[in-house]
PQR file of N, CA, C, O and H, with PARSE charges and radii, in Angstrom:
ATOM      1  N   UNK A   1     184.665 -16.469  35.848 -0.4000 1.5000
ATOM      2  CA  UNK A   1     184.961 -17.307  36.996 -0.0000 2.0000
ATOM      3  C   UNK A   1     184.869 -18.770  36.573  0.5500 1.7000
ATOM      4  O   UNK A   1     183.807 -19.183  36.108 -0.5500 1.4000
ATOM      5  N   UNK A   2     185.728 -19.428  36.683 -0.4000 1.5000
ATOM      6  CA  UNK A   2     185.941 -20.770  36.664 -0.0000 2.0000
ATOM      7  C   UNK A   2     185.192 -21.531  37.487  0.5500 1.7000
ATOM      8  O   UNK A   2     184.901 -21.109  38.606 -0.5500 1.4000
ATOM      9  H   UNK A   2     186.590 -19.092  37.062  0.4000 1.0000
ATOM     10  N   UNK A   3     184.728 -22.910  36.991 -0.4000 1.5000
ATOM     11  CA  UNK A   3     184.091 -23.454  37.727 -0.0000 2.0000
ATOM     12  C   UNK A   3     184.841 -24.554  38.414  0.5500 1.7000
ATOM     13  O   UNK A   3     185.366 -25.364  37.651 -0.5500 1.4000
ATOM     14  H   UNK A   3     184.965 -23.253  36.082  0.4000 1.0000
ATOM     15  N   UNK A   4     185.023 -24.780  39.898 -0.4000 1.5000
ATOM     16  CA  UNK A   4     185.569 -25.543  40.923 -0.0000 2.0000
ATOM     17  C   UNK A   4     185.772 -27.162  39.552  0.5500 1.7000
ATOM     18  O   UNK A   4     185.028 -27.245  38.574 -0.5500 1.4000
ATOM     19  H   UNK A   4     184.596 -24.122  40.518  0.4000 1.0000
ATOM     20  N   UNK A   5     186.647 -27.983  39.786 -0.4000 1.5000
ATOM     21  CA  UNK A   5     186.929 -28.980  39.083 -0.0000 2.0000
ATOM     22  C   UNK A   5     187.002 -28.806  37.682  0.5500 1.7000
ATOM     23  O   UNK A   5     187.552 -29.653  36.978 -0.5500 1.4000
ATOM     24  H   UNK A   5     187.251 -27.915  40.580  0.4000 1.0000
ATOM     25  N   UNK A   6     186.512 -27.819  37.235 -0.4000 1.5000
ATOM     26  CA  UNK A   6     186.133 -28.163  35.390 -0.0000 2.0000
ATOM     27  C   UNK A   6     187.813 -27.738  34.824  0.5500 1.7000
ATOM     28  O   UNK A   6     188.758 -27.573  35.595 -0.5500 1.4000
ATOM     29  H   UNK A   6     186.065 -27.131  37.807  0.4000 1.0000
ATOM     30  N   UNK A   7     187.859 -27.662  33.865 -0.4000 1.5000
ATOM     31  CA  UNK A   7     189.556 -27.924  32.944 -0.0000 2.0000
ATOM     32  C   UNK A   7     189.510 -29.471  31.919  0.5500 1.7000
ATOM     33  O   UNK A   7     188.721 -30.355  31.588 -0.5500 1.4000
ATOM     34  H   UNK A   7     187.091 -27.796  33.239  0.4000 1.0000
ATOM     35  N   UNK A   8     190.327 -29.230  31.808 -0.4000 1.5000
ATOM     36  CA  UNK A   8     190.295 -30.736  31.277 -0.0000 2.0000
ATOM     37  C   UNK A   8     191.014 -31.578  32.041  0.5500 1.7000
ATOM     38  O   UNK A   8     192.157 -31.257  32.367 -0.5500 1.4000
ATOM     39  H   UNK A   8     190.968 -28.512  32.077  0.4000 1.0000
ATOM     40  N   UNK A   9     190.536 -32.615  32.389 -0.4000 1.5000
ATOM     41  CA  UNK A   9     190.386 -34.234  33.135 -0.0000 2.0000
ATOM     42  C   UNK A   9     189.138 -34.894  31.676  0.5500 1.7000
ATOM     43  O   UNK A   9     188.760 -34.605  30.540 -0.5500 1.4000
ATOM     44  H   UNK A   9     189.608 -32.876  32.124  0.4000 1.0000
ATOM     45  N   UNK A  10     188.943 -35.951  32.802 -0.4000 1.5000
ATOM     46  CA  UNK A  10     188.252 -37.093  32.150 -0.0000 2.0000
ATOM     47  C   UNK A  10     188.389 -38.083  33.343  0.5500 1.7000
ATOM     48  O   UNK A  10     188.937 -37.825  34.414 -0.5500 1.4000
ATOM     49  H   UNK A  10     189.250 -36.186  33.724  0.4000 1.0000
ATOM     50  N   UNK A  11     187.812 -39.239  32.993 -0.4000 1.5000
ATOM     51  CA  UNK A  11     187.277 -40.691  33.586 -0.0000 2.0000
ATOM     52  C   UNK A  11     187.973 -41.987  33.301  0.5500 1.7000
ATOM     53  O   UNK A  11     188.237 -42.378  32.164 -0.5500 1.4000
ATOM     54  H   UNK A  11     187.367 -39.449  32.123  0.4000 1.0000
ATOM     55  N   UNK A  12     188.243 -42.603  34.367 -0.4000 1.5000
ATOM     56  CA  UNK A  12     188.472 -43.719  34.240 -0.0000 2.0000
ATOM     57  C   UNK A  12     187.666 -45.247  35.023  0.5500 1.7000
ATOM     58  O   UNK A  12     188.037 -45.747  36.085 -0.5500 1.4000
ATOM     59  H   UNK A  12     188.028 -42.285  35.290  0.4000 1.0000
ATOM     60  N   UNK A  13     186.718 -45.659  34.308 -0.4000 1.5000
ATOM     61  CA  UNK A  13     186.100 -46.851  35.438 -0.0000 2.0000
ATOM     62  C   UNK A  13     186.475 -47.992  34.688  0.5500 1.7000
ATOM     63  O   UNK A  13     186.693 -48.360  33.534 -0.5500 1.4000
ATOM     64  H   UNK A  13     186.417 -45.252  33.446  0.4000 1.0000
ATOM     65  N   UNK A  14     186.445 -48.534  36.298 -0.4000 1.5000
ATOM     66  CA  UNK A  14     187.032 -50.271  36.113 -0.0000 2.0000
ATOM     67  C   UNK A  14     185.856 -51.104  36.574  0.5500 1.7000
ATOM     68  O   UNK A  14     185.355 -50.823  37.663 -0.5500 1.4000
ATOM     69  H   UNK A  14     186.268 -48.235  37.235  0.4000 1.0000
ATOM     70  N   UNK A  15     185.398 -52.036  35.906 -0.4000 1.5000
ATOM     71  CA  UNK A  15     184.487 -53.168  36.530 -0.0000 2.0000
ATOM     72  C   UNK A  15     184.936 -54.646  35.839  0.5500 1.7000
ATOM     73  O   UNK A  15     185.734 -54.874  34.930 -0.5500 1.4000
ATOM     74  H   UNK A  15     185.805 -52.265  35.021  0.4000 1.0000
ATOM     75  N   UNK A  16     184.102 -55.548  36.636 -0.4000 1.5000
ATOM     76  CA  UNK A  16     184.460 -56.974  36.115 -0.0000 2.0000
ATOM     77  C   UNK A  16     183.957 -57.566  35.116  0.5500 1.7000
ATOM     78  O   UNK A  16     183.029 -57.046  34.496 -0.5500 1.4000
ATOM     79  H   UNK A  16     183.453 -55.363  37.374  0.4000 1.0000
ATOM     80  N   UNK A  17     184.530 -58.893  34.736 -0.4000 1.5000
ATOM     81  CA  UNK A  17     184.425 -58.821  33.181 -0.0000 2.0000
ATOM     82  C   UNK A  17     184.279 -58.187  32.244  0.5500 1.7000
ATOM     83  O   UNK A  17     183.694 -57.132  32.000 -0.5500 1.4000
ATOM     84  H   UNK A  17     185.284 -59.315  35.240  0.4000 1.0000
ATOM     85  N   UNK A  18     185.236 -59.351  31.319 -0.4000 1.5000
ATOM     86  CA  UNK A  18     185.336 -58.685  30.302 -0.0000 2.0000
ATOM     87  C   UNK A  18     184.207 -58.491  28.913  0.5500 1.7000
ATOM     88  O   UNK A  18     183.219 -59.139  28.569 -0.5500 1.4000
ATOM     89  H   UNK A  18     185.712 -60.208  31.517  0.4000 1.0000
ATOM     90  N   UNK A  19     184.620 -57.762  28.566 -0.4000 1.5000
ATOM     91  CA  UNK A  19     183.658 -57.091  27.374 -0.0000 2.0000
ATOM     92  C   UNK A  19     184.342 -57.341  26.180  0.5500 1.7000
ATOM     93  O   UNK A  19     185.549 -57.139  26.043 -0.5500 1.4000
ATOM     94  H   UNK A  19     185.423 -57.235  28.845  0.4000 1.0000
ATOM     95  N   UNK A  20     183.185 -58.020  24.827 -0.4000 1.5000
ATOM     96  CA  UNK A  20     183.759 -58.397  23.799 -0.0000 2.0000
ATOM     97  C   UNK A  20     184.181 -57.106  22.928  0.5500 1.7000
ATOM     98  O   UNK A  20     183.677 -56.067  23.356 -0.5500 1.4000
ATOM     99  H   UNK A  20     182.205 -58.184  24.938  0.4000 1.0000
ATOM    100  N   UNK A  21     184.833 -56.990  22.027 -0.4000 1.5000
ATOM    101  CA  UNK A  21     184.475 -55.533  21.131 -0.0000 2.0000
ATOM    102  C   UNK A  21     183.612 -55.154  20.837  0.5500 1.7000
ATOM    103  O   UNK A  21     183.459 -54.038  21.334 -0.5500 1.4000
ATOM    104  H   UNK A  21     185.243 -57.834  21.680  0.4000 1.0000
ATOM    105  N   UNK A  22     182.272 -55.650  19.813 -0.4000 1.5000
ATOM    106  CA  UNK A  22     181.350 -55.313  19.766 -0.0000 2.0000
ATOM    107  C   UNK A  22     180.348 -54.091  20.811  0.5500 1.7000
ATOM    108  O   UNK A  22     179.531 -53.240  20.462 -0.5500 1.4000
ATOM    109  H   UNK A  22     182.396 -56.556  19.409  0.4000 1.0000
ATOM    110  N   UNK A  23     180.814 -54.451  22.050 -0.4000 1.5000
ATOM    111  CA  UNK A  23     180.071 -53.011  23.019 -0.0000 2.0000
ATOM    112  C   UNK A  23     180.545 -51.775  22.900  0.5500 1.7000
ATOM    113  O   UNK A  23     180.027 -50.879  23.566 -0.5500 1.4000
ATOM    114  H   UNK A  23     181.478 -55.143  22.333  0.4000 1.0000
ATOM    115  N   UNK A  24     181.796 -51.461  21.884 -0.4000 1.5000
ATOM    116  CA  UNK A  24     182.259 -50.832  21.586 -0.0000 2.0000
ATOM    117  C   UNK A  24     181.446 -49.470  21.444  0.5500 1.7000
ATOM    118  O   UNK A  24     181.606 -48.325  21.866 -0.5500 1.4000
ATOM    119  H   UNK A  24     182.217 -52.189  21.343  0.4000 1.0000
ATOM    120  N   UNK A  25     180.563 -50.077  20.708 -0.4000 1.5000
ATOM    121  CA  UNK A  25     179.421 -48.820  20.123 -0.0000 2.0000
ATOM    122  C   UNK A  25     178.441 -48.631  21.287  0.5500 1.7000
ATOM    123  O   UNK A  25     177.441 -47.953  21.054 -0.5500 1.4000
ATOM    124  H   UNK A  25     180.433 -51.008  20.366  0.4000 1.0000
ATOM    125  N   UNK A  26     178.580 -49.065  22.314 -0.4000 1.5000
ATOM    126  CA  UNK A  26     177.636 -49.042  23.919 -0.0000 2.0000
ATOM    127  C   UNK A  26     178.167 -47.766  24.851  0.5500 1.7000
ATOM    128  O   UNK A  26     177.579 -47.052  25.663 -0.5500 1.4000
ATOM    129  H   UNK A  26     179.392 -49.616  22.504  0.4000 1.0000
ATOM    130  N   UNK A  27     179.559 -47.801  24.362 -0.4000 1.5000
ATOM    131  CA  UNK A  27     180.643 -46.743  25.092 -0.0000 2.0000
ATOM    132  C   UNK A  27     181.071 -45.941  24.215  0.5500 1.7000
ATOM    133  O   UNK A  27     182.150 -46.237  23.702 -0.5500 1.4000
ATOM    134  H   UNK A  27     180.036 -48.381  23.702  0.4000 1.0000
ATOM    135  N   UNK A  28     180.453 -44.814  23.806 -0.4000 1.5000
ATOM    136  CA  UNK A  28     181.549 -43.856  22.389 -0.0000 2.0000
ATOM    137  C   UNK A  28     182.131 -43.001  23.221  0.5500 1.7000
ATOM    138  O   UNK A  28     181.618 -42.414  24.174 -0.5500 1.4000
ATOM    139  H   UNK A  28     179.576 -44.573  24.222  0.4000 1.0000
ATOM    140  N   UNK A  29     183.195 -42.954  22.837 -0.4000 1.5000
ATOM    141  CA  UNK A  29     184.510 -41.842  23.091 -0.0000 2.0000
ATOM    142  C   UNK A  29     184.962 -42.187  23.859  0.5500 1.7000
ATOM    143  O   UNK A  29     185.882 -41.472  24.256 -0.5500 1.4000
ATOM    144  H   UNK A  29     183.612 -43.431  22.064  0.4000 1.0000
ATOM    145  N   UNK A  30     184.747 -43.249  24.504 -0.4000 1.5000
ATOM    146  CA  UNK A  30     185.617 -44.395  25.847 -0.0000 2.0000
ATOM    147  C   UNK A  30     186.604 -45.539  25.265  0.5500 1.7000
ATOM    148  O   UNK A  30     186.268 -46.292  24.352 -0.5500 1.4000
ATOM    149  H   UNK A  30     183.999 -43.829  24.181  0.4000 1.0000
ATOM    150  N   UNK A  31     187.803 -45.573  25.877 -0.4000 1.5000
ATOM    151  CA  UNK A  31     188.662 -46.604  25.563 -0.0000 2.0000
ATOM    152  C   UNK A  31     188.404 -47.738  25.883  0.5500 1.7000
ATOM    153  O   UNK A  31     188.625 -47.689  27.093 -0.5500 1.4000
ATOM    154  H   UNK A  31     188.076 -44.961  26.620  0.4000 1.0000
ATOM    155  N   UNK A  32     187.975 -49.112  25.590 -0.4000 1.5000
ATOM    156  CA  UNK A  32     187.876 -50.191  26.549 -0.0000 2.0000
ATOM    157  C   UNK A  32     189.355 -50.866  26.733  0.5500 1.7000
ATOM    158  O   UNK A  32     190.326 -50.428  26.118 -0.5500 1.4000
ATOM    159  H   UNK A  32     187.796 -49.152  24.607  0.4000 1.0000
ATOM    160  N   UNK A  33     189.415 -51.662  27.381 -0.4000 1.5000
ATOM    161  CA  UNK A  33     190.543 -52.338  27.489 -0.0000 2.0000
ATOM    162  C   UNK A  33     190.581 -53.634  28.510  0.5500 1.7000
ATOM    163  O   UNK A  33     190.445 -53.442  29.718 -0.5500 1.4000
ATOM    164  H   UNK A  33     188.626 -52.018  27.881  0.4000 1.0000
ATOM    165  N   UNK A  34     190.739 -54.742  28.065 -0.4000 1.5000
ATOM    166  CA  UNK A  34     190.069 -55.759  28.799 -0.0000 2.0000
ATOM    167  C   UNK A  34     191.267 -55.933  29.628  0.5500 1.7000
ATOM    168  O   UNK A  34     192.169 -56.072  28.801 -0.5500 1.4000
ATOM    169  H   UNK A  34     190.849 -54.897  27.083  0.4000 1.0000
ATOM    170  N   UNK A  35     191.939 -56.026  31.169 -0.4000 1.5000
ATOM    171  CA  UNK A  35     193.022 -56.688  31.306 -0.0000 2.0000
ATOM    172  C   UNK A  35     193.287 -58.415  31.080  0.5500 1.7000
ATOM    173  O   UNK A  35     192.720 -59.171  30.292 -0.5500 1.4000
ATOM    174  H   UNK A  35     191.207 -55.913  31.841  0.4000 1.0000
ATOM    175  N   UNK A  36     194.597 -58.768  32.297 -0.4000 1.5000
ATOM    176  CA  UNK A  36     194.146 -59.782  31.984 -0.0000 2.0000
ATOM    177  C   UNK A  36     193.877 -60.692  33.316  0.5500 1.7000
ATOM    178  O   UNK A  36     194.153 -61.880  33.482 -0.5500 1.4000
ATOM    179  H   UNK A  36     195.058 -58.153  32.937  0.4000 1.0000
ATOM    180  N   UNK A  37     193.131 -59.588  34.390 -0.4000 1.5000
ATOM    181  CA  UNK A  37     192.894 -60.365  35.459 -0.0000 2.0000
ATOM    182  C   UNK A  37     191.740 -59.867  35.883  0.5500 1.7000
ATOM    183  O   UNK A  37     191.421 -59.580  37.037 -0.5500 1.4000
ATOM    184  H   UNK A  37     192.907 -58.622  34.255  0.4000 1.0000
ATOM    185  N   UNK A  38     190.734 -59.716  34.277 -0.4000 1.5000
ATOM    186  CA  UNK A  38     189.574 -59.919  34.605 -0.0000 2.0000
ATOM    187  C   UNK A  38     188.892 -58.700  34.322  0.5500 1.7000
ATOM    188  O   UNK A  38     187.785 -58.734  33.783 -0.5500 1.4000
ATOM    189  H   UNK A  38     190.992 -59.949  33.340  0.4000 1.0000
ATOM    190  N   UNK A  39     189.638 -57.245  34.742 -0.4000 1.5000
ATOM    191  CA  UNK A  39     189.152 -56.484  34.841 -0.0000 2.0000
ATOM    192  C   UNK A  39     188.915 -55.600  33.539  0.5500 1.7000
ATOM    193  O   UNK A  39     189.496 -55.845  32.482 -0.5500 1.4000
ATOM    194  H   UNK A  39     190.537 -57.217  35.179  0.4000 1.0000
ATOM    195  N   UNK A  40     188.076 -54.628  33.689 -0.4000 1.5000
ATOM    196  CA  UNK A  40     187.934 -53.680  32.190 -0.0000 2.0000
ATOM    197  C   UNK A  40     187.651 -52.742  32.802  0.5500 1.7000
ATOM    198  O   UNK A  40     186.928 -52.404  33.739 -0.5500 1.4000
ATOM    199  H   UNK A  40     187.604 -54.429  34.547  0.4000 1.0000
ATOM    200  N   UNK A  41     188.831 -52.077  31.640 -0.4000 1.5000
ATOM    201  CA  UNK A  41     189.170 -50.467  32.008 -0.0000 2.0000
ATOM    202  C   UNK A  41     188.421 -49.940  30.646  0.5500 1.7000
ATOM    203  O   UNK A  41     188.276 -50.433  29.528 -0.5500 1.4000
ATOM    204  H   UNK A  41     189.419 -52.351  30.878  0.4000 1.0000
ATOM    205  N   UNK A  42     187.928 -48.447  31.387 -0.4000 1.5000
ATOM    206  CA  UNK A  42     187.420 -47.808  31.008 -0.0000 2.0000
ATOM    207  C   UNK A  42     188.012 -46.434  30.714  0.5500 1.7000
ATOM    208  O   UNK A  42     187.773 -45.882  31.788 -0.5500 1.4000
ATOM    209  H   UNK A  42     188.046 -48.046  32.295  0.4000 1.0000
ATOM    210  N   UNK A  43     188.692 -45.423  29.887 -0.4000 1.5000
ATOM    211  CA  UNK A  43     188.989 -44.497  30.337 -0.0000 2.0000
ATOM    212  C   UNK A  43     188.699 -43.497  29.029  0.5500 1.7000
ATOM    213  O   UNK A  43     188.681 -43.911  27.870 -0.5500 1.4000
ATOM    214  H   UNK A  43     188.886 -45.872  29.015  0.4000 1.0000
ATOM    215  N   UNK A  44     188.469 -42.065  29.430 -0.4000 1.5000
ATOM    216  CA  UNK A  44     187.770 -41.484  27.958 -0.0000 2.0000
ATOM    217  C   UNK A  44     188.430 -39.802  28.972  0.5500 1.7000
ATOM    218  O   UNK A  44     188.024 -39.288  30.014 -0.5500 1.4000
ATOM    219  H   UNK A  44     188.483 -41.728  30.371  0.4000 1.0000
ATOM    220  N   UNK A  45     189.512 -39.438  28.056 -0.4000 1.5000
ATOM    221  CA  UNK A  45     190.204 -38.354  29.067 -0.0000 2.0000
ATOM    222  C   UNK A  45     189.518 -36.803  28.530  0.5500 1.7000
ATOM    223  O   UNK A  45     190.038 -35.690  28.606 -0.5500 1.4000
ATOM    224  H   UNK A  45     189.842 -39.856  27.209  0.4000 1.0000
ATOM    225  N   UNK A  46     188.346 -37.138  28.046 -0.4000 1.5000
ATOM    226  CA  UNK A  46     187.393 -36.226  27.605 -0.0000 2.0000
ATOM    227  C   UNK A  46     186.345 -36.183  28.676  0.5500 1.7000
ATOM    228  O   UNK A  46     185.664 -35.260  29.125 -0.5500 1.4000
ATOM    229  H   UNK A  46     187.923 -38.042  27.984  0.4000 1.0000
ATOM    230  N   UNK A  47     186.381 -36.769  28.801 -0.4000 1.5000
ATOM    231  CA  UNK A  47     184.725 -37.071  29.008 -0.0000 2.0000
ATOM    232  C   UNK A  47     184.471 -35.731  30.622  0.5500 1.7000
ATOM    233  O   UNK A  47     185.293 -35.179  31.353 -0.5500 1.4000
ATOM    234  H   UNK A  47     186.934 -37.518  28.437  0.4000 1.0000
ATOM    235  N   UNK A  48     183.236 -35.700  30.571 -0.4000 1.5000
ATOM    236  CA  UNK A  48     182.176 -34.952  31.332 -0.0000 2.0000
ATOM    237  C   UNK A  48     181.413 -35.270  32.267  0.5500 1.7000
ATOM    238  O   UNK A  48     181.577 -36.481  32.415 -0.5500 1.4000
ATOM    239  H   UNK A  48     182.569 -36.149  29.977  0.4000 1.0000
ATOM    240  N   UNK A  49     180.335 -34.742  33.319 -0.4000 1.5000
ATOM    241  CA  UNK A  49     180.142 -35.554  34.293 -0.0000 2.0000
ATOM    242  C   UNK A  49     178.828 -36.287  33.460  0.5500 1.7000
ATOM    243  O   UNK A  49     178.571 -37.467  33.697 -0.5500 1.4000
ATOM    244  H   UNK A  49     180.202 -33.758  33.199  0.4000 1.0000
ATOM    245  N   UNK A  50     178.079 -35.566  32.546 -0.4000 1.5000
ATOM    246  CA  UNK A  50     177.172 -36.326  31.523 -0.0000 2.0000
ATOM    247  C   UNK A  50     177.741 -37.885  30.769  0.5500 1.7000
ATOM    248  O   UNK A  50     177.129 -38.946  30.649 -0.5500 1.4000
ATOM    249  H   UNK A  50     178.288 -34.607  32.354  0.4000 1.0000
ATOM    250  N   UNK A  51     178.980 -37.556  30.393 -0.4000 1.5000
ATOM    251  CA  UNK A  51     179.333 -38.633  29.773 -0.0000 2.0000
ATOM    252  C   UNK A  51     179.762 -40.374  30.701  0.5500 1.7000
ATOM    253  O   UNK A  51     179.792 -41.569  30.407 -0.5500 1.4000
ATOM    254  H   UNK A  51     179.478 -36.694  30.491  0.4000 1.0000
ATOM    255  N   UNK A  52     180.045 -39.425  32.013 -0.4000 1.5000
ATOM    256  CA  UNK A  52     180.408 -40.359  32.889 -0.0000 2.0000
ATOM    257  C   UNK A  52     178.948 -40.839  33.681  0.5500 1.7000
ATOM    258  O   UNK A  52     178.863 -41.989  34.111 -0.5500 1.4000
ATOM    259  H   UNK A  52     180.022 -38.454  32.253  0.4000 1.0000
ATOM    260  N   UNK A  53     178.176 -40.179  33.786 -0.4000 1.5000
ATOM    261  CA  UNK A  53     176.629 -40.823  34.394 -0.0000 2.0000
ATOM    262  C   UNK A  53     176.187 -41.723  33.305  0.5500 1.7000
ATOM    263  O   UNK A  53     175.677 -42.829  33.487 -0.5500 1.4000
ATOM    264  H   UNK A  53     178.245 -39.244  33.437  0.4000 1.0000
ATOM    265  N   UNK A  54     176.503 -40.973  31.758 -0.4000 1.5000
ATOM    266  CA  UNK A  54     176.113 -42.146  30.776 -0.0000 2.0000
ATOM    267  C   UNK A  54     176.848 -43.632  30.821  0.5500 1.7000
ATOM    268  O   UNK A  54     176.194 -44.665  30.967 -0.5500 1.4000
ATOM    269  H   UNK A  54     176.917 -40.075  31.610  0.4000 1.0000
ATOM    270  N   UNK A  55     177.955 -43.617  30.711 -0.4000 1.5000
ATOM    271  CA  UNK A  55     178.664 -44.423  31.178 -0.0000 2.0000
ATOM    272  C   UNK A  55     178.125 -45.784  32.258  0.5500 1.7000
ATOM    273  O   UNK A  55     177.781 -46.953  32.083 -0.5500 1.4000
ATOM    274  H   UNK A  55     178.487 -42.779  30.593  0.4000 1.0000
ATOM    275  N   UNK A  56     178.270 -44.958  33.304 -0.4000 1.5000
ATOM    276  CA  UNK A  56     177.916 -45.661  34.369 -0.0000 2.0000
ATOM    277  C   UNK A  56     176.507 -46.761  34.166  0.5500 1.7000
ATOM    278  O   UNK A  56     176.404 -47.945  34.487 -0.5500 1.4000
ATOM    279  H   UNK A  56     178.549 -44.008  33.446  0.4000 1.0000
ATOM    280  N   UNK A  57     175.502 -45.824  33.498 -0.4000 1.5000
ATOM    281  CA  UNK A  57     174.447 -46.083  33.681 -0.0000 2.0000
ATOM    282  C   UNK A  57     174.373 -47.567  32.495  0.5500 1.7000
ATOM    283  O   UNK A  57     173.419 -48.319  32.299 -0.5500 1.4000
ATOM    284  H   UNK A  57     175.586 -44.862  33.237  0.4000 1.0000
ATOM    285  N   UNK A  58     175.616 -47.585  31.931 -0.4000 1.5000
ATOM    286  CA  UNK A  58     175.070 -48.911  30.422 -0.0000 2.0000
ATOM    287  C   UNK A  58     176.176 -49.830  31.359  0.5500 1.7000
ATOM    288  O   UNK A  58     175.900 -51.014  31.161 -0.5500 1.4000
ATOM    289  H   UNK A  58     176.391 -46.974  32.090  0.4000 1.0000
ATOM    290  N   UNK A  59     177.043 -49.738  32.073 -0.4000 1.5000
ATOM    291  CA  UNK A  59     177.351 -50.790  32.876 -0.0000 2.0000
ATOM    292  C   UNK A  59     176.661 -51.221  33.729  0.5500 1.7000
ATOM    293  O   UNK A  59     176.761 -52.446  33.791 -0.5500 1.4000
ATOM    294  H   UNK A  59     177.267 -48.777  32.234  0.4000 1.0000
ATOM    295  N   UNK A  60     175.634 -50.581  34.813 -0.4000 1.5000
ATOM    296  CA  UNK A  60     174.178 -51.264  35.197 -0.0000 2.0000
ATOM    297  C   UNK A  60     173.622 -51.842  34.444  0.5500 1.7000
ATOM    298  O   UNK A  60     173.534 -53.067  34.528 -0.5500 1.4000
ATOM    299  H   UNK A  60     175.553 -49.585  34.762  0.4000 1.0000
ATOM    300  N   UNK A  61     173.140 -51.231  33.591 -0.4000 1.5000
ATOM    301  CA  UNK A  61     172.188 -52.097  32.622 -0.0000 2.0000
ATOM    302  C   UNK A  61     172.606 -53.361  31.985  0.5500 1.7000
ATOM    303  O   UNK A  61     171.692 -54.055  31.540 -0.5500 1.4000
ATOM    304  H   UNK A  61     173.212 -50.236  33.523  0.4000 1.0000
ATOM    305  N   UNK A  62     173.918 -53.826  31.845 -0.4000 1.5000
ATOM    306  CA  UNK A  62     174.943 -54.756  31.775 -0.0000 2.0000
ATOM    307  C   UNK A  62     175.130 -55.946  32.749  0.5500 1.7000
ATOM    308  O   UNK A  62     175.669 -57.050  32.662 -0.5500 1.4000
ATOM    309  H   UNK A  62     174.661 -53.262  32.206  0.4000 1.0000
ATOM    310  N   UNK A  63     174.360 -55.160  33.860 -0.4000 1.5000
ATOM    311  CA  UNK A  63     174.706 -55.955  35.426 -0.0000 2.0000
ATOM    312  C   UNK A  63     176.250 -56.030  35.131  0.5500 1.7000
ATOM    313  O   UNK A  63     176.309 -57.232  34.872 -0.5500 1.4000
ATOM    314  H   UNK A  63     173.923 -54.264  33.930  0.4000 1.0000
ATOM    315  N   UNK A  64     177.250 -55.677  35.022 -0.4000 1.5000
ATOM    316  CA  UNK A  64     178.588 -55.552  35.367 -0.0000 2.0000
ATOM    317  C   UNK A  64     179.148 -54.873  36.792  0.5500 1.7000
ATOM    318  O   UNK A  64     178.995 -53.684  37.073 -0.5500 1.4000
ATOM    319  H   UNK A  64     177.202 -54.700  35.233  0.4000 1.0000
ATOM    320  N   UNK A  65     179.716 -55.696  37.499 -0.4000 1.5000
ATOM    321  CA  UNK A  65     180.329 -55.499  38.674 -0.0000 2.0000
ATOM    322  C   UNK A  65     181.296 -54.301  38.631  0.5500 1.7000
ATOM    323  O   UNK A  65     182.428 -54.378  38.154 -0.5500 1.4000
ATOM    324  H   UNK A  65     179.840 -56.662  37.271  0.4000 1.0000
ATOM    325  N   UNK A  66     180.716 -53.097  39.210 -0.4000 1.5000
ATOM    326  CA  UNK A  66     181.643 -51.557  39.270 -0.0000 2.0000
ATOM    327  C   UNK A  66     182.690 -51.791  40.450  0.5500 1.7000
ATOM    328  O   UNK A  66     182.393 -52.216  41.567 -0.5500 1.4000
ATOM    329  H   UNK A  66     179.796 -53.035  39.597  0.4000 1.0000
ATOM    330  N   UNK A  67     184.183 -51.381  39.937 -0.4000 1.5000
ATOM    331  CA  UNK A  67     185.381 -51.657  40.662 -0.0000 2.0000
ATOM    332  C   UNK A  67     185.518 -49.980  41.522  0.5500 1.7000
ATOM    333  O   UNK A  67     185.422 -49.659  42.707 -0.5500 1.4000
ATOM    334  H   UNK A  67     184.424 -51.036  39.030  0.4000 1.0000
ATOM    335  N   UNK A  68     185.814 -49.111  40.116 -0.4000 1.5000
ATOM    336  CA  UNK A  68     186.407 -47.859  40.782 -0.0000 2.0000
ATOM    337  C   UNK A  68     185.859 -46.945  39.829  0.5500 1.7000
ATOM    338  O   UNK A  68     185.415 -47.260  38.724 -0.5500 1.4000
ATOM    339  H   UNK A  68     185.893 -49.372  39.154  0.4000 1.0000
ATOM    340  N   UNK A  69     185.913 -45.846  40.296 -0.4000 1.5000
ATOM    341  CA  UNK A  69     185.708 -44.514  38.982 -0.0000 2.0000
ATOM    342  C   UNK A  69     186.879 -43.641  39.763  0.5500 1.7000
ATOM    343  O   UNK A  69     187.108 -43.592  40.971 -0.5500 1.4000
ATOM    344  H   UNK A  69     186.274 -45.591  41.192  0.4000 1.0000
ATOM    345  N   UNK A  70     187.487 -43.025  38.758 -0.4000 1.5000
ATOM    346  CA  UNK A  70     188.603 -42.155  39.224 -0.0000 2.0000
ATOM    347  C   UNK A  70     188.284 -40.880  38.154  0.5500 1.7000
ATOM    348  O   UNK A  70     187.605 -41.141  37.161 -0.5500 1.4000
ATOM    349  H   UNK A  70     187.300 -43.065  37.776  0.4000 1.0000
ATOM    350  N   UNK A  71     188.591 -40.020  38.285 -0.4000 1.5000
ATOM    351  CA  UNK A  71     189.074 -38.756  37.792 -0.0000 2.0000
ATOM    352  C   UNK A  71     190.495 -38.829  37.302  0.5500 1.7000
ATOM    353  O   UNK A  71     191.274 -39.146  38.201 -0.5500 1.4000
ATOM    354  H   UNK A  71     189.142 -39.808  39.092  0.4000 1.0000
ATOM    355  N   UNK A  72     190.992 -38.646  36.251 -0.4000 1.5000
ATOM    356  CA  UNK A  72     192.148 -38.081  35.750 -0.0000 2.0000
ATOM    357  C   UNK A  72     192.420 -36.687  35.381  0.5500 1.7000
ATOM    358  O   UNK A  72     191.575 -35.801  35.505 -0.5500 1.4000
ATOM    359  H   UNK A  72     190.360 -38.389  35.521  0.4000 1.0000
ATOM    360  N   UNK A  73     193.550 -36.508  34.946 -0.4000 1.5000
ATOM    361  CA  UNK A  73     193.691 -35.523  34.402 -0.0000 2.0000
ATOM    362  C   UNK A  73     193.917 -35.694  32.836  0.5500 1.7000
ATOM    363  O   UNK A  73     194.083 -34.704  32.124 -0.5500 1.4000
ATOM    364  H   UNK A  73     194.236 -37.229  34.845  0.4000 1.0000
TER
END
């Protein structure tokens, strides 16, 4: 039996400012991508609900302003 949501998806969060490369190694297996109106995308079409609480949790610690979290596929 399959579990309700699981398959493959992944994550995408957006918050404000931008992030130099270097945090690179703050986020593994996440894409960064700075736009150019401010925002930084986040997206890792792997990722898990572990990887996404991890996630979340080093952009708090960042004090970075959280936009959206989406689910992809």
């Amino acid at each position: 039996m399959e579990t309700p949501g699981a398959g493959e998806a992944g994550y995408e969060i957006q918050f404000r400012d931008y992030l130099d490369p270097r945090w690179n190694e703050w986020f593994p297996g996440w894409t960064i991508t700075n736009l150019e109106n401010g925002v930084v995308r986040l997206v890792n079409p792997k990722a898990d609900q572990s990887a996404l609480h991890g996630a979340l949790i080093r952009i708090r610690d960042l004090n970075l302003t959280l936009i959206s979290v989406s689910r992809i596929a």
